[in-house]
C-alpha positions as CSV (number, residue, x, y, z in Angstrom):
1,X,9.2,-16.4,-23.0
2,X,11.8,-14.1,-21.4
3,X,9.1,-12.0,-19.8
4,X,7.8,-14.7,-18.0
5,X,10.8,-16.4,-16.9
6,X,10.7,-12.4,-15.4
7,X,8.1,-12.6,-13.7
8,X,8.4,-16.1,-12.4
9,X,11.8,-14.9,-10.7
10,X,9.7,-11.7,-9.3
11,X,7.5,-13.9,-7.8
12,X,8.6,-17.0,-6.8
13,X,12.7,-15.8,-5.7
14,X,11.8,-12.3,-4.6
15,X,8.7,-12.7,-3.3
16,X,7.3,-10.0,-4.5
17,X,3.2,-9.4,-4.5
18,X,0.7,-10.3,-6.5
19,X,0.2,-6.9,-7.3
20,X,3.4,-5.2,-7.9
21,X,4.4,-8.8,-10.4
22,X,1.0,-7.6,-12.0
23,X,2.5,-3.7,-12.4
24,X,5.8,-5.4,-13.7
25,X,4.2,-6.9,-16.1
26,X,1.7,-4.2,-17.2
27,X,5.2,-2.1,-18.2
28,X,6.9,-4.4,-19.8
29,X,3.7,-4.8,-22.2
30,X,3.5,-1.2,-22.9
31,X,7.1,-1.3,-23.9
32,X,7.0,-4.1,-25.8
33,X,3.7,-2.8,-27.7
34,X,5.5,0.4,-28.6
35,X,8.6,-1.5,-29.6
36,X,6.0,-3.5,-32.3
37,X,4.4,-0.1,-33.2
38,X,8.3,1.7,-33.9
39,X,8.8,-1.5,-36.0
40,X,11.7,-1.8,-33.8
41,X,12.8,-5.5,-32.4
42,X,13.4,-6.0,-28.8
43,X,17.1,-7.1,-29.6
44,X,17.8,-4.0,-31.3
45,X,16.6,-1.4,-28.5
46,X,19.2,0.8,-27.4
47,X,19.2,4.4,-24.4
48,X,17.6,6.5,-28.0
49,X,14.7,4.2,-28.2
50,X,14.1,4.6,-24.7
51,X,14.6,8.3,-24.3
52,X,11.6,8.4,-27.3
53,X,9.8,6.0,-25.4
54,X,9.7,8.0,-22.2
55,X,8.9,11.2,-24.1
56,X,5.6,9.8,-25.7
57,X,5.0,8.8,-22.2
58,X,5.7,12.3,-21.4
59,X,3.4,14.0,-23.8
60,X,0.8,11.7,-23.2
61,X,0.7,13.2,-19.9
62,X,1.6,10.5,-17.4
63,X,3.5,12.4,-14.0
64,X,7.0,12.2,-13.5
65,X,6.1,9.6,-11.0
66,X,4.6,7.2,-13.2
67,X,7.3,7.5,-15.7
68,X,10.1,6.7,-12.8
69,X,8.2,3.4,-12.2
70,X,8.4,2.5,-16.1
71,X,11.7,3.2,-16.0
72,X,12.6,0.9,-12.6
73,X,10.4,-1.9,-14.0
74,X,12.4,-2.0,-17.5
75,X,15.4,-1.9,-15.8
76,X,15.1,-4.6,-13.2
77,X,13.6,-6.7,-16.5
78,X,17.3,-5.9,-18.2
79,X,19.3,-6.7,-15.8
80,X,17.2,-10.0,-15.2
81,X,18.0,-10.5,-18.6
82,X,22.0,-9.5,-18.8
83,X,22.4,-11.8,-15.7
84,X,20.7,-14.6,-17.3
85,X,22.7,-14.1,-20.6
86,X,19.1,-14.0,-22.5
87,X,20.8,-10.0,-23.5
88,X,24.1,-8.8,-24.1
89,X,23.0,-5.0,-23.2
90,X,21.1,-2.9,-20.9
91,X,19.9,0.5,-22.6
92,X,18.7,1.9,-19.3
93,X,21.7,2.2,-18.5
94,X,22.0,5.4,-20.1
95,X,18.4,6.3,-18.7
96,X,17.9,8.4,-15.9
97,X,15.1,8.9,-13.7
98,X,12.8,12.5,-13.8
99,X,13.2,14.6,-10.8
100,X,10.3,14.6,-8.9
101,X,8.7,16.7,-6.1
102,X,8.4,15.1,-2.9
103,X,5.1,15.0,-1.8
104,X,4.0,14.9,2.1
105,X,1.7,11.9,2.6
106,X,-1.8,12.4,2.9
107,X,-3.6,12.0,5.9
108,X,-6.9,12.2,7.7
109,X,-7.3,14.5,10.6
110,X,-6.5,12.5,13.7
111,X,-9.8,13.4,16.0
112,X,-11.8,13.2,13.1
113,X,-10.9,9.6,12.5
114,X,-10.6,9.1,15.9
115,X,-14.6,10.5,16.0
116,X,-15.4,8.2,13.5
117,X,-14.5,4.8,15.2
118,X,-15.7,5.7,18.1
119,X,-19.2,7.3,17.1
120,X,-20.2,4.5,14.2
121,X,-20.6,1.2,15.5
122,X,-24.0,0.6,17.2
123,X,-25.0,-1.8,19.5
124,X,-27.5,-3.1,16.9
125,X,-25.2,-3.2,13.7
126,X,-25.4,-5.6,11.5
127,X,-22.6,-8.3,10.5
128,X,-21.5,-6.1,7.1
129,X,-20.9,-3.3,9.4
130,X,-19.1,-4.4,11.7
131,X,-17.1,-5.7,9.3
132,X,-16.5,-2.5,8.0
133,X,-15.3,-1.0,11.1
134,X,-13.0,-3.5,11.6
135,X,-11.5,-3.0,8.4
136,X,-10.8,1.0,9.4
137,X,-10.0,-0.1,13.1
138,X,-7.6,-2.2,11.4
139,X,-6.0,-0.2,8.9
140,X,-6.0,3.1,11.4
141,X,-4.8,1.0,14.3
142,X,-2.3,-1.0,13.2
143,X,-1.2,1.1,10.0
144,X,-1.1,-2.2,7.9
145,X,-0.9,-2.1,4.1
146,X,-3.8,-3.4,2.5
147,X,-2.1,-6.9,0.8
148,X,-1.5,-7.3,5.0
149,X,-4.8,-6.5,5.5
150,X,-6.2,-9.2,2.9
151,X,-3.8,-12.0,3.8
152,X,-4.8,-11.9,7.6
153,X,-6.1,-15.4,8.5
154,X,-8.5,-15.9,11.4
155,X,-5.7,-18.1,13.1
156,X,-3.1,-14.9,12.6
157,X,-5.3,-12.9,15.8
158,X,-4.5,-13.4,18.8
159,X,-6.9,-11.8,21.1
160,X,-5.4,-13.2,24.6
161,X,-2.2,-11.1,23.6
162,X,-3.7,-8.8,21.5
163,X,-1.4,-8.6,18.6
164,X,-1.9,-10.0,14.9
165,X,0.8,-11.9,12.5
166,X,1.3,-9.9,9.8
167,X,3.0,-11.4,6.7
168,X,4.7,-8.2,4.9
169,X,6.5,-7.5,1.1
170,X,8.8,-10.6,0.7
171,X,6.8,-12.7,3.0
172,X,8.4,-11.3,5.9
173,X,6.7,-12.0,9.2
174,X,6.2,-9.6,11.9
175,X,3.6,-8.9,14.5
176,X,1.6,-5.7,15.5
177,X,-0.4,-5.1,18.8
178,X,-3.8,-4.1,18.5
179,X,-5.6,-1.8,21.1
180,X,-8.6,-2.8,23.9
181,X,-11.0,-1.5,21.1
182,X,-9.3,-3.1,18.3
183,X,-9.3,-6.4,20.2
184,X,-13.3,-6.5,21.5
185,X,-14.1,-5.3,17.9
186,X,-12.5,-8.6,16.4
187,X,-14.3,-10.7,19.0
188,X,-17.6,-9.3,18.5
189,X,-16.6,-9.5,14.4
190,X,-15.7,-13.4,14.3
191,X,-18.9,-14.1,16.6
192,X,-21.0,-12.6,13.8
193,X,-18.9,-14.2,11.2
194,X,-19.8,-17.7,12.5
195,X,-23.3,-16.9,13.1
196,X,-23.7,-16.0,9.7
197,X,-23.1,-19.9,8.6
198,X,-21.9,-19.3,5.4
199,X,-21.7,-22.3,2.8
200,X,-18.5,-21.1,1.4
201,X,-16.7,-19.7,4.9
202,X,-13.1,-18.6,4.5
203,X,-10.5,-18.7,6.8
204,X,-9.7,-15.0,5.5
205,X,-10.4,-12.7,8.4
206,X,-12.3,-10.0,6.5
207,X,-14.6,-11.9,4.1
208,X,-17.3,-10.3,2.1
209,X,-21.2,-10.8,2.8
210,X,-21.0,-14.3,1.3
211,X,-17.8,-15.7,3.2
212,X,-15.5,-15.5,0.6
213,X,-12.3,-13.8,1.3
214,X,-13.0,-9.8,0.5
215,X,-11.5,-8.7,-2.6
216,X,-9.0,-5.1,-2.9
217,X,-12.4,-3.3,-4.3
218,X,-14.5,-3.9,-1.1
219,X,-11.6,-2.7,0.9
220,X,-10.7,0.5,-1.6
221,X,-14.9,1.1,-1.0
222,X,-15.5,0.5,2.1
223,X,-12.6,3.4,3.3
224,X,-14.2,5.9,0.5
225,X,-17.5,5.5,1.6
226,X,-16.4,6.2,5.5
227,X,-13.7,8.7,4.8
228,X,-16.0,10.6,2.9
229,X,-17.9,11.4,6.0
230,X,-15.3,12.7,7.6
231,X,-13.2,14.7,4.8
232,X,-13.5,16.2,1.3
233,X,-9.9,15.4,0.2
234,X,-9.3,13.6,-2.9
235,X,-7.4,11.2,-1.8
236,X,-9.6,8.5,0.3
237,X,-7.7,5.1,0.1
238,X,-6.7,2.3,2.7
239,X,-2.9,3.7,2.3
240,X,-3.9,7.2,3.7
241,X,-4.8,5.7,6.7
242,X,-1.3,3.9,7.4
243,X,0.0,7.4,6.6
244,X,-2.8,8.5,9.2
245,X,-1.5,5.8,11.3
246,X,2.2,6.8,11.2
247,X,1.9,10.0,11.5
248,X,-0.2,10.0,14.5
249,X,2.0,8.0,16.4
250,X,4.9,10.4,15.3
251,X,2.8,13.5,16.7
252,X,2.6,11.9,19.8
253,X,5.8,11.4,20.9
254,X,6.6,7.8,19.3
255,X,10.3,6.8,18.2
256,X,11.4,6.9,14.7
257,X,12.5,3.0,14.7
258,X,9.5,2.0,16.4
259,X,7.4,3.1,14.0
260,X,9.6,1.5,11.4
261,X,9.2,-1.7,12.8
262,X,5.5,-1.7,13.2
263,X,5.4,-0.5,9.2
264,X,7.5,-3.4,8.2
265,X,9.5,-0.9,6.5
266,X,12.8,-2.2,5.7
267,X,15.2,1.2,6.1
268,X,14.3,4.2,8.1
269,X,14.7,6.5,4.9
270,X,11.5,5.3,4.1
271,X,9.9,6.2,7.7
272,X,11.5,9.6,7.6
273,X,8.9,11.1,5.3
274,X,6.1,11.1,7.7
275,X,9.1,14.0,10.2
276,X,7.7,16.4,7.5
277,X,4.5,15.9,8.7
278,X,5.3,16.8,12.2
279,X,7.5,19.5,10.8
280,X,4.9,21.3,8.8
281,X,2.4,20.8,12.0
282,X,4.9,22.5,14.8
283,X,5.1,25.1,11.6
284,X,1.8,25.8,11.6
285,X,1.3,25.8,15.3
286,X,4.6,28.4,15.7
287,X,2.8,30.3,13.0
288,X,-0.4,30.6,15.3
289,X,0.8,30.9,18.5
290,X,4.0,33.1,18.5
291,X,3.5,36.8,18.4
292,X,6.0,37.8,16.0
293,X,5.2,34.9,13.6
């Protein structure tokens, strides 16, 4: 089938995650199911089917956002197509993507978190909880993504130089130091893990309380549970701490491109976003501190 040559190309040629092959294919299914409810087939599908498309999207009330990626997916999926000569046209070509407003990314309050870490771990915690901190210390201090988090493997740490091998979107490779903290807190970590003698130990750095390598969910819960402590925003997930991450570093005084690099972003237009950040900060503390403001 021409999806799954698709997806097969997404995965295996461009290297692309798991998770966004999965979000690929999610789209292309909810096109495809529309096409079969329109009585329309795929082969026939030209820019007017897709504009009615988007609009029940529209009116369904999924954000301009969420319509842009439906739009990206199905066109990456036609041109896979044209170039492969499975199609002899490309209706998206016609298709546009909404305007959006640019949203500042969410963070957490940099002394809170900062609080947090250093406030929660006792002497006498237990194995799951130091596990847990490590997973904050390690998406705070490093501002990994959370696929990087997952795919750490015990033999990617090393302590004695206190970086980690981090294996980015498209499999690219590229380290990231980790602090004094950050470096006794993974020591301390592993010694539980080992003492735990689990019968199914993985070579996954965080594991779950059974030794199998920890799953998206315990991640996604693990940074609710702790961030709700701390904050009462909405948003509470593993990504708002590498914007926490980048934007820290940003605040205080780091360069653009180094923070680029440590990201594994591969352009700085992407890195950019987190300047409004610092922009609407120094706003704030003009507004504050000058007395005409």
């Amino acid at each position: 089938m021409n999806k799954d040559k698709f997806l097969n190309f997404l995965k295996f040629e461009k290297r692309y995650s798991a998770h966004t092959v999965t979000a690929y294919a999610m789209e292309i299914d909810n096109f495809l199911l529309f096409l079969e409810s329109e009585d329309v087939d795929f082969e026939q599908a030209d820019h007017r089917v897709l504009r009615h498309y988007l609009a029940q999207m529209k009116e369904k009330g999924r954000e301009a956002t969420s319509i842009n990626r439906s739009i990206s997916s199905l066109r990456s999926f036609y041109k896979f197509l044209n170039r492969e000569g499975l199609a002899d046209r490309n209706p998206l070509t016609l298709i546009h993507a909404l305007k959006t407003a640019r949203k500042l990314p969410v963070v957490v309050e940099e002394e809170k978190m900062v609080s947090l870490l250093r406030d929660g771990v006792k002497q006498e915690a237990n194995f799951e909880e130091i596990r847990d901190y490590l997973v904050l210390e390690l998406l705070f201090g490093t501002g990994i993504r959370l696929a990087e988090l997952l795919a750490i493997q015990e033999r990617d740490v090393d302590t004695y130089n206190r970086k980690i091998l981090i294996f980015g979107k498209r499999s690219k490779e590229r380290f990231v130091p980790i602090h004094q903290a950050l470096d006794a807190l993974i020591k301390r970590y592993l010694k539980l893990k080992y003492d735990q003698n689990f019968e199914n130990n993985s070579t996954s750095l965080i594991v779950n309380k059974e030794g199998k390598s920890a799953s998206r969910y315990l991640i996604y819960r693990t940074v609710q549970h702790y961030l709700g402590q701390i904050t009462s925003q909405k948003k509470k997930s593993p990504h708002v701490l590498r914007h926490t991450f980048a934007t820290a570093l940003l605040n205080n005084g780091a360069d653009l491109n180094a923070i680029k690099e440590l990201l594994g972003h591969a352009g700085l237009a992407a890195t950019q976003v987190y300047t409004h950040n610092s922009v609407e900060r120094l706003k704030s503390i003009y507004k504050q501190a000058h007395p005409k403001a």
